[in-house]
C-alpha positions as CSV (number, residue, x, y, z in Angstrom):
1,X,0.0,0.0,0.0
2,X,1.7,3.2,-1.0
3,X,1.7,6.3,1.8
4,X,-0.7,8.4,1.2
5,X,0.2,11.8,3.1
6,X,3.8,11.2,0.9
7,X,1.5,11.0,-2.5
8,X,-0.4,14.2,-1.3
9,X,3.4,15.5,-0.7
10,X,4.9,14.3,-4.0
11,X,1.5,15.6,-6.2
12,X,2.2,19.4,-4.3
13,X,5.9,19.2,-5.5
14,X,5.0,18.0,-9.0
15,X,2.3,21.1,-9.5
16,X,5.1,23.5,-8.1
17,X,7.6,21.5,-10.4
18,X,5.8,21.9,-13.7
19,X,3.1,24.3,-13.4
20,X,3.9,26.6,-11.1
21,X,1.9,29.3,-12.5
22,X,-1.8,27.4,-12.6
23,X,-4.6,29.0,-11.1
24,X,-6.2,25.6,-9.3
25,X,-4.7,22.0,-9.6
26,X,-6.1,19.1,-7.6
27,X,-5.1,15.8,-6.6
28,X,-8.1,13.1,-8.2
29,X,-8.6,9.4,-8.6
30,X,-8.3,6.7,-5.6
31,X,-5.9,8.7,-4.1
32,X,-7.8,11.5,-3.3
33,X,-10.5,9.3,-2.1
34,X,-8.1,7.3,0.0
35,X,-8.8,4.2,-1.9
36,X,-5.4,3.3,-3.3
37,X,-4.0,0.2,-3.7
38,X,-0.1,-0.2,-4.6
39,X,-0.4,0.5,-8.3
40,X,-2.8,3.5,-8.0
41,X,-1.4,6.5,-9.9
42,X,-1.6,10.4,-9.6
43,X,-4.7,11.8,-11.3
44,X,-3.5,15.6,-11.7
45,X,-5.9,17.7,-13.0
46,X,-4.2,21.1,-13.7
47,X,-6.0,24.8,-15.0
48,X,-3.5,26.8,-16.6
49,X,-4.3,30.0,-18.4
50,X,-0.9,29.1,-20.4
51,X,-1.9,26.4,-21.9
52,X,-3.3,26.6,-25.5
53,X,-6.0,23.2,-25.6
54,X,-6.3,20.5,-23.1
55,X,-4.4,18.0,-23.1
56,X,-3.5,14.7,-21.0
57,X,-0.5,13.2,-20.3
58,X,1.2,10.0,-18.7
59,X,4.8,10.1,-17.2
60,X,6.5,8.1,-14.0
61,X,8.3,10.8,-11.5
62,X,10.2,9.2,-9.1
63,X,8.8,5.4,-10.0
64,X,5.1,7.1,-9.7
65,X,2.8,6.9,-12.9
66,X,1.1,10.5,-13.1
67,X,-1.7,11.2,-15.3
68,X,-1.9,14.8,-15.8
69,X,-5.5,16.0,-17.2
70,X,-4.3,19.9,-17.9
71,X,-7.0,22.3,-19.5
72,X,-7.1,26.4,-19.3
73,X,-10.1,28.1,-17.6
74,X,-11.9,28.0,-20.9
75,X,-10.8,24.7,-22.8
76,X,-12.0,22.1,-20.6
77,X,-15.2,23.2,-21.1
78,X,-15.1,20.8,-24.2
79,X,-14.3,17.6,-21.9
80,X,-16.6,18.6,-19.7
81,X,-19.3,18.6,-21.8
82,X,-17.7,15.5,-23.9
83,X,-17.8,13.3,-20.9
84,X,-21.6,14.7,-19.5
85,X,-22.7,13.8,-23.2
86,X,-21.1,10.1,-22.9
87,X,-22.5,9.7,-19.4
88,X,-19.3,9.0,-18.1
89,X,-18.9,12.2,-16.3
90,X,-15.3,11.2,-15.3
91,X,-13.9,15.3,-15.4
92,X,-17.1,15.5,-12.7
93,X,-16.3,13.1,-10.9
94,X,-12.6,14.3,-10.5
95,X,-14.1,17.8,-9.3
96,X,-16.1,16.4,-7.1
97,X,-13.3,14.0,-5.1
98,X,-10.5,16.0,-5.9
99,X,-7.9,17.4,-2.9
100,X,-6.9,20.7,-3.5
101,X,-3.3,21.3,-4.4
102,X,-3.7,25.0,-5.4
103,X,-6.1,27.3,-5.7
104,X,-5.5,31.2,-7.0
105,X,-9.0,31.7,-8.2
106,X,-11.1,30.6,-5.5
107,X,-14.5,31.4,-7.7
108,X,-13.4,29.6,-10.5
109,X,-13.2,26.7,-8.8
110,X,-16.1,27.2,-6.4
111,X,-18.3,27.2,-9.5
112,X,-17.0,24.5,-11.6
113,X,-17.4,22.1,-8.1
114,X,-20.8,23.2,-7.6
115,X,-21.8,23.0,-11.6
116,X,-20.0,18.9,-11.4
117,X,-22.1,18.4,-8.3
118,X,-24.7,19.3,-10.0
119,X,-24.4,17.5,-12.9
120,X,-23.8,14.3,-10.7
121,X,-26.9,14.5,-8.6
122,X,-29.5,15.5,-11.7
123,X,-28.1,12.4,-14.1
124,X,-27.4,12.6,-17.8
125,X,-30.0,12.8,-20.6
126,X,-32.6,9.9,-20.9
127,X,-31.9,8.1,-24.0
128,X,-34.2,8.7,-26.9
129,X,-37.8,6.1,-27.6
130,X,-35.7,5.0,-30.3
131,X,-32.3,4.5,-28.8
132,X,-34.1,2.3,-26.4
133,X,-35.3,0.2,-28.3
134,X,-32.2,-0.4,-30.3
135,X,-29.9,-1.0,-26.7
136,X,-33.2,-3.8,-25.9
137,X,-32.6,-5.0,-29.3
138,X,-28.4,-5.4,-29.0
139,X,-28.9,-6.5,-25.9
140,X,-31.5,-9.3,-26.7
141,X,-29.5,-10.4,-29.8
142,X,-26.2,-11.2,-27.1
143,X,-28.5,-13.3,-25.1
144,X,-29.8,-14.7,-28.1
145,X,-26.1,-15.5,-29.0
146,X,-25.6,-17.0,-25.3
147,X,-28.2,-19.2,-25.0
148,X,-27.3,-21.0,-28.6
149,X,-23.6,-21.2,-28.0
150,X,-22.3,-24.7,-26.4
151,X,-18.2,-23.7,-27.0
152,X,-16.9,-22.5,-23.7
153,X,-14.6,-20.4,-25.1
154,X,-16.5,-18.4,-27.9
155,X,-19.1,-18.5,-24.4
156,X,-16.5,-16.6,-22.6
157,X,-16.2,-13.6,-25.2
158,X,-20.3,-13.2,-25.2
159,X,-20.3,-13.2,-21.6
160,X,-17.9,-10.5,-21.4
161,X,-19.9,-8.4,-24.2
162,X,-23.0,-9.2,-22.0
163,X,-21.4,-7.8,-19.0
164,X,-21.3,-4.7,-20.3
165,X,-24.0,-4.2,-22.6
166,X,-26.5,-5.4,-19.5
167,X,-24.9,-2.8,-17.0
168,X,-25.2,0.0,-19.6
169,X,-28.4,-0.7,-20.0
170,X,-29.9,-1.1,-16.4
171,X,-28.2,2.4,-15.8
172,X,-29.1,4.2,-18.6
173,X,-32.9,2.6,-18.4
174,X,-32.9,4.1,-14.9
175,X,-31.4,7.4,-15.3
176,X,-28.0,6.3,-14.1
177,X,-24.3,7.5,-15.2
178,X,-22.7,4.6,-16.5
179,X,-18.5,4.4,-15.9
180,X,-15.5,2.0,-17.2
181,X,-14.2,-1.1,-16.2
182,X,-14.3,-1.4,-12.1
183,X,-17.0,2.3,-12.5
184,X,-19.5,-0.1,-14.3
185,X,-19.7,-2.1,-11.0
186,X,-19.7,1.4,-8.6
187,X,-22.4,2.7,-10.9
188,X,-24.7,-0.6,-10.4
189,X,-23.6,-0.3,-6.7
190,X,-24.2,3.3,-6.3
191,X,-27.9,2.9,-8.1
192,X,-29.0,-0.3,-6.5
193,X,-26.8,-2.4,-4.2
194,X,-28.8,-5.1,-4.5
195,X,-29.3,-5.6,-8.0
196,X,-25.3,-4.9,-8.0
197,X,-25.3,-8.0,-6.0
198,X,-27.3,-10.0,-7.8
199,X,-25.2,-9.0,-11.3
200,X,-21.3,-9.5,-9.4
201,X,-23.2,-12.7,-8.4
202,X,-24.8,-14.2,-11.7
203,X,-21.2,-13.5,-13.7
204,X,-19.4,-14.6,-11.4
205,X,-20.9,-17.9,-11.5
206,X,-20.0,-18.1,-15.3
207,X,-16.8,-17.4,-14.6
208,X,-15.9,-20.0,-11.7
209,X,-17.8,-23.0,-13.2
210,X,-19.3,-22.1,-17.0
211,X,-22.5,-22.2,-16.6
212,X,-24.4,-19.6,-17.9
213,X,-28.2,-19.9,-16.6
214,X,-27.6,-16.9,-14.1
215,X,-26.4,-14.8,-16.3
216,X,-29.0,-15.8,-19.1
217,X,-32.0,-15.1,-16.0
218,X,-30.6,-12.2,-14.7
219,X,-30.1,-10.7,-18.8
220,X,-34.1,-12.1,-18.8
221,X,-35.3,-10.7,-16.2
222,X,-34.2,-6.7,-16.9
223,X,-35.4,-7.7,-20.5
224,X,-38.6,-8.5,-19.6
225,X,-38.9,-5.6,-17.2
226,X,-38.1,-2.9,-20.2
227,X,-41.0,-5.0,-21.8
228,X,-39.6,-7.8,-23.0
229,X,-36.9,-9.6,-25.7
230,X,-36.9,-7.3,-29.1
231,X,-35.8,-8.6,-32.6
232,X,-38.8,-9.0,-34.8
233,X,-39.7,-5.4,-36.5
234,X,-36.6,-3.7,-35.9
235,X,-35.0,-1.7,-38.4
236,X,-31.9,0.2,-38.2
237,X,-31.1,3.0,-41.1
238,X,-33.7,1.6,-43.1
239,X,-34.6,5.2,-45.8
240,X,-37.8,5.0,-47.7
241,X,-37.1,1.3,-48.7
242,X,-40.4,-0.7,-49.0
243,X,-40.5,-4.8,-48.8
């Protein structure tokens, strides 16, 4: 487990180091919310009125891997919107958690917390009648895929589609942010712990003895709840052609 005050230490060095101009630079990511583990990094996010775009950057300092997310008070405006769009509000999130390394413009940085809280609590856009019923169709077609397949292996790579695909779509059906990798899992936890139970459960079943009917009931079960499988009818970028 790496020492957390000495991380807090060696991010304060590395702002003064490299940007020691900024107006406001924060230390993000597991560190910040004292969740590291050993091979946790720095998440450096970094305004700097000297900068021309935002940009992000990966370097070791002293054997530490540093992600540095460095914007200007006006170019991060595109991210931030980027990621609200995606429903991955990961710049947000990284407001929201963040330790405060430096801060010269105490407004700035008031208001950009309290606009990423805000986004947080109200959730991004619903998705669209028809976006909905193409996810129920994608997502009815992997099932589809799962239940016919007997090879373990070619199993294996649907299962790990279906992972995905049913966590997106339990979020997003529910007016949830969706996140990445281990985020997929805080997402279902932080929207229904549960349910999250029930999902870590059902794959991880598949995954310790290769059977798939938990997964396949579970994948059922949310279908059925956004009103059932969908295949039959659906047409994507079909234009004005008759049959």
């Amino acid at each position: 487990m790496i020492d957390r005050t000495k991380a807090i230490k060696t991010a304060e060095e590395l702002v003064a180091n490299r940007f020691p101009a900024c107006e406001l630079a924060l230390l993000a990511g597991s560190v910040a919310r004292n969740e590291h583990t050993k091979t946790s990094d720095l998440d450096m996010i970094v305004f700097d009125n000297h900068v021309s775009s935002s940009f992000r950057e990966s370097r070791y300092r002293d054997s530490w891997p540093v992600e540095w997310f460095v914007h200007s008070a006006t170019s991060y405006r595109v991210m931030f919107e980027a990621d609200q769009q995606s429903a991955s509000p990961t710049m947000q999130r990284m407001m929201v958690d963040g330790l405060v390394l430096v801060n010269r413009t105490h407004d700035f940085y008031e208001r950009l917390k309290a606009e990423s809280e805000l986004v947080l609590q109200k959730g991004p856009d619903p998705w669209s009648s028809q976006m909905q019923k193409e996810k129920r169709y994608f997502l009815t077609d992997t099932l589809e895929d799962l239940i016919g397949e007997h090879r373990k292996r070619e199993s294996f790579f649907i299962v790990n589609h279906l992972m995905e695909q049913l966590g997106e779509f339990v979020l997003r059906m529910n007016g949830h942010w969706i996140g990445q990798s281990k985020w997929l899992y805080r997402c279902l936890y932080a929207y229904d712990s549960h349910f999250a139970e029930s999902f870590y459960q059902a794959f991880e079943y598949f995954y310790q003895t290769g059977r798939k009917e938990k997964v396949i009931g579970l994948t059922q079960h949310v279908l059925d709840e956004a009103g059932g499988p969908l295949f039959d009818g659906v047409s994507l970028g079909k234009n004005n052609y008759a049959t």
